[in-house]
N, C-alpha and C positions, 0 to 999 in steps of 0.2 A: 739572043745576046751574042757580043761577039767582040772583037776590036774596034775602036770608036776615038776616033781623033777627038778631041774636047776642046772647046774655046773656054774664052774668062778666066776666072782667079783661082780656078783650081789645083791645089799641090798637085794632084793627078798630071798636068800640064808638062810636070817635070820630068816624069820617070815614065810615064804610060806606055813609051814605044820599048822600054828595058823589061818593065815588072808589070806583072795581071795587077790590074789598079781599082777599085770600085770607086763609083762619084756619085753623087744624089744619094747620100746617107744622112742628109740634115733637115733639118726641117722647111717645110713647104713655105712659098710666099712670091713675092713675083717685084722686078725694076730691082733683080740683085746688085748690089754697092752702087745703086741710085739713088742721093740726095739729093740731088737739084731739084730744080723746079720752077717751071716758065714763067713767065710773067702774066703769061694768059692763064696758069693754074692747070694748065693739061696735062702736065706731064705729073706724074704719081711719083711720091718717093719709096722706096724701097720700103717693103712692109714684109712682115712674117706672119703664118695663120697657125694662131696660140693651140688649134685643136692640131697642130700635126705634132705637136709634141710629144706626147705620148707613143704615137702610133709610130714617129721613128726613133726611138729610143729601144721599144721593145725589139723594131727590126733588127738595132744595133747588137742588142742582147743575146738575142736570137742568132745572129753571126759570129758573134766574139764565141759563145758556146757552142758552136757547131765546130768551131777550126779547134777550139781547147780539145774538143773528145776526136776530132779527126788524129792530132796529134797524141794524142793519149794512148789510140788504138793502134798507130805506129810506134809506140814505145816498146 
């Protein structure tokens, strides 16, 4: 991992060359803030996959509790 310029809609977008930023902490799915959709029906519109739900919420959890007891143990 390291520094990583970011394209798209991410808030990250804004501060990431200021402040250590994380991105990809949401849920999985693919053709992000894609609605359209061809007239030949090829192109896919933005979808989310309902099984990452869980799996990045716990991640999230898992993060938020790690910086709480980091700060905690610099108290």
């Amino acid at each position: 991992m390291g520094v990583e310029e970011r394209g798209g809609l991410s808030d990250g977008n804004l501060f990431w060359h200021d402040y250590p930023t994380l991105d990809g902490l949401g849920p999985t799915g693919a053709n992000t803030h894609q609605s359209k959709r061809s007239e030949d029906g090829a192109e896919e519109p933005e979808f989310v996959r309902i099984s990452s739900f869980v799996p990045k919420a716990l991640l999230n959890c898992t993060a938020v509790l790690s910086l709480l007891s980091e700060a905690a143990f610099r108290s």
